[in-house]
C-alpha positions as CSV (number, residue, x, y, z in Angstrom):
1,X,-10.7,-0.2,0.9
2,X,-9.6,-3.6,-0.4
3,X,-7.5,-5.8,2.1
4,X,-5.1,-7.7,0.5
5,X,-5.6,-11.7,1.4
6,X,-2.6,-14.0,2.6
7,X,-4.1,-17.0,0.7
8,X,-6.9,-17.3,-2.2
9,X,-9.1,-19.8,0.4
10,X,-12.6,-17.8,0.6
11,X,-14.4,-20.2,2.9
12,X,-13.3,-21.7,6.6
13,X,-10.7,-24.7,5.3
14,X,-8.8,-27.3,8.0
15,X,-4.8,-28.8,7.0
16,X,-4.5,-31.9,7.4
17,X,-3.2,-35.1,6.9
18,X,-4.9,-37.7,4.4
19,X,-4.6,-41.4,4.4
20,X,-2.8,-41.7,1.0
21,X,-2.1,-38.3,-0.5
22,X,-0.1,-36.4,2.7
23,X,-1.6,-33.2,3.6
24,X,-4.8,-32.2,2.0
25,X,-6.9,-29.4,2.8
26,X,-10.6,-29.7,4.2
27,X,-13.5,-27.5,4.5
28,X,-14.4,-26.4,7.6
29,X,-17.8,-25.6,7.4
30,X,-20.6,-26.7,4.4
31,X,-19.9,-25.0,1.0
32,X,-22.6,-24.8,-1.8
33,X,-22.4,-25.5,-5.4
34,X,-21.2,-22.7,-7.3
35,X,-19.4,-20.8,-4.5
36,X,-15.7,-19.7,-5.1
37,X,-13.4,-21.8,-2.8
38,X,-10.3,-21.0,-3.5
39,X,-8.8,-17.7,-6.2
40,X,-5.5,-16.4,-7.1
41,X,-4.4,-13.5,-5.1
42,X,-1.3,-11.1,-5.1
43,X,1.6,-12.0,-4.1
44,X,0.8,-15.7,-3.7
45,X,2.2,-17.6,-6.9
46,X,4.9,-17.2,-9.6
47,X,4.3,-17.5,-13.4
48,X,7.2,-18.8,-14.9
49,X,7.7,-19.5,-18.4
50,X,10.1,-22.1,-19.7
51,X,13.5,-19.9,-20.0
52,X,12.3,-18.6,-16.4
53,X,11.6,-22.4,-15.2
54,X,15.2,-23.8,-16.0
55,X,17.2,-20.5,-14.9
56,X,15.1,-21.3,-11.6
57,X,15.5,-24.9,-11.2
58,X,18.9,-24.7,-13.0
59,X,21.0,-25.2,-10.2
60,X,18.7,-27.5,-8.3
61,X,19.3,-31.6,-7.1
62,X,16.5,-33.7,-8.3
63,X,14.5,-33.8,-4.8
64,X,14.3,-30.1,-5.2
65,X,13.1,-30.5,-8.8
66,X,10.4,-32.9,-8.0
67,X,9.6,-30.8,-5.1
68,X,8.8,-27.6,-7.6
69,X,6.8,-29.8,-10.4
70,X,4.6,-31.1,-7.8
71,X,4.0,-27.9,-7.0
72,X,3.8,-26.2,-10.4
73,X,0.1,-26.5,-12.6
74,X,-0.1,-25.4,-16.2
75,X,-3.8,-24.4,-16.6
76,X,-5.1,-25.2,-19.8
77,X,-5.5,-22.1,-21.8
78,X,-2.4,-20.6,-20.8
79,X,-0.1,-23.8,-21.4
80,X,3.1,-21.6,-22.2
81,X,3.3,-20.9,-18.7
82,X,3.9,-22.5,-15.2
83,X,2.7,-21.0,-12.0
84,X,4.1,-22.3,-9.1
85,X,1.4,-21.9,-5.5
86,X,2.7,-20.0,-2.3
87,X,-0.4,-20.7,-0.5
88,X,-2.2,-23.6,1.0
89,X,-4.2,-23.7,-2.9
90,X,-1.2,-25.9,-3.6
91,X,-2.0,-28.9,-1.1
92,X,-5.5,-29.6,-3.0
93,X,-5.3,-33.4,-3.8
94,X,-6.2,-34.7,-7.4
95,X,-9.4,-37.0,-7.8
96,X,-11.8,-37.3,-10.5
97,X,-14.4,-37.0,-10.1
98,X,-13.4,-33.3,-8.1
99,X,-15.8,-31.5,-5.9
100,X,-14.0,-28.1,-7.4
101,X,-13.6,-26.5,-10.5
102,X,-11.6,-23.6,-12.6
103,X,-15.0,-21.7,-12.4
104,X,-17.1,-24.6,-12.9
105,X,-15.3,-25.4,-15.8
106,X,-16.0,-22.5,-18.2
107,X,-13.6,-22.4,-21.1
108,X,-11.2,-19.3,-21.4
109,X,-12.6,-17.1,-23.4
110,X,-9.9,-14.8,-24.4
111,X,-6.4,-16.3,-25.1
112,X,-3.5,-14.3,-24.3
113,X,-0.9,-13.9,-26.8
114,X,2.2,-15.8,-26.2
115,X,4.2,-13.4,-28.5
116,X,4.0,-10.4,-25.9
117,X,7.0,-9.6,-24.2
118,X,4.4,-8.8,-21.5
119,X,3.1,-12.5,-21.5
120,X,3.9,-13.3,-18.1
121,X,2.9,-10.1,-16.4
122,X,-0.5,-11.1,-18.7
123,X,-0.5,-14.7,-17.4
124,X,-0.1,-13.0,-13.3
125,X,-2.6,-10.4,-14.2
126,X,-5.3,-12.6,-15.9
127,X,-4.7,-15.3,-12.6
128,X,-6.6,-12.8,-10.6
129,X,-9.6,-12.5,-12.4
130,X,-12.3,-15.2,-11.4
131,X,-12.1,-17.2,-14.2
132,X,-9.4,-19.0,-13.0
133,X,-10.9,-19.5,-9.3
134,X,-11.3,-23.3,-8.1
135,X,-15.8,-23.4,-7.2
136,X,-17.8,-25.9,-5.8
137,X,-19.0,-28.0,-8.5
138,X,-21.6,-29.7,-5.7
139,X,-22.3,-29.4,-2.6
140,X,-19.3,-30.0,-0.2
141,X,-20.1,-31.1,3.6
142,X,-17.9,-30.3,6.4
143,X,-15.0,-31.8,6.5
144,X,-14.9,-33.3,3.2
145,X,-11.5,-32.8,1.3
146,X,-11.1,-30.4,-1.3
147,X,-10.2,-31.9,-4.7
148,X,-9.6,-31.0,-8.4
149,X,-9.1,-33.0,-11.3
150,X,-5.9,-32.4,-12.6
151,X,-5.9,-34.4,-16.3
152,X,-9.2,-32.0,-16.8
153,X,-7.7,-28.9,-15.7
154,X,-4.2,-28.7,-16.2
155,X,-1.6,-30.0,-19.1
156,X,2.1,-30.3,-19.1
157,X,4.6,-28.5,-21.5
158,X,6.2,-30.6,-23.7
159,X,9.8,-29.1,-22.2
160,X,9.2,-31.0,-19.2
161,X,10.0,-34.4,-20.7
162,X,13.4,-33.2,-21.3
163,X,13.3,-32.0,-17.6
164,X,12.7,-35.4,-16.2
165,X,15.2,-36.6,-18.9
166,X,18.0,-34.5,-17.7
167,X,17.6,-34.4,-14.4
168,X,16.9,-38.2,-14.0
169,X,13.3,-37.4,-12.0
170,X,10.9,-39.9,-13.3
171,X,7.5,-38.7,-14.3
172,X,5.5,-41.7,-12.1
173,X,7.2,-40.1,-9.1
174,X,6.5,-36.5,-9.9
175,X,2.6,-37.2,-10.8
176,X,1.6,-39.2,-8.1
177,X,-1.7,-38.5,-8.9
């Protein structure tokens, strides 16, 4: 019998406050290289793709905007889309060099095909596998904040400059990071 997770964090993990970046989220307990932190699970994000993204964010002030791009990735790989976090995953802080990884980095292997009128029902289904899982790329002590590198994971779609353009959100502001 499978038990259906209400967030992707696979260790013990603290919420808390950082000095610089707001919350950030902590491990609770020592993690070793190579262990799965933190993986996609039902329920707990939204693949958007960019008709999807403006219906959604059509009607929004640009506080509200920001608010979803800093909470939206595009994963490299699967660029056409953007998946927006419902869980904790989405407070992991930025810093390079990252103590986590899409599984330790691995390239995807098998592109999905942007044509489908199935793409993002692909893009939600493909999110569960491990590939896209954040793992320890070292060590990680107790305590220590979780961190990925965004430039080396994710990318941004080129629709979002006209995003920032329209809705007067400046990019600086929205990537913080």
């Amino acid at each position: 019998m499978t038990t259906e997770r209400k967030n992707g964090f696979c260790v013990a993990y603290d919420v808390k406050e950082t000095v610089d970046k707001g919350l950030g989220v902590f491990a609770s307990e020592p993690i070793k290289q190579g262990s799965i932190v933190w993986r996609h699970v039902p329920g707990q994000c939204t693949v958007y793709d960019e008709k999807s993204f403006n219906a959604m964010i059509d009607k929004m002030a640009p506080d509200e905007i920001v608010y979803e791009l800093a909470h939206m990735l595009v994963l490299r790989g699967i660029s056409e889309c953007e998946i927006r976090y419902h869980d904790e995953g989405a407070l992991i802080n930025h810093a390079s060099p990252a103590n986590l990884a899409t599984n330790n980095g691995k390239p995807v292997t098998n592109p999905l095909d942007t044509t489908s009128h199935r793409y993002i029902q692909d893009v939600t289904t493909a999110l569960l596998a491990d590939q896209y899982a954040l793992a320890a790329t070292r060590d990680i002590d107790r305590g220590e904040e979780f961190s990925t590198d965004y430039a080396a994971e994710c990318e941004e779609p080129e629709f979002f400059e006209l995003i920032y353009e329209q809705s007067g959100v400046e990019e600086s502001y929205v990537n913080t990071w």
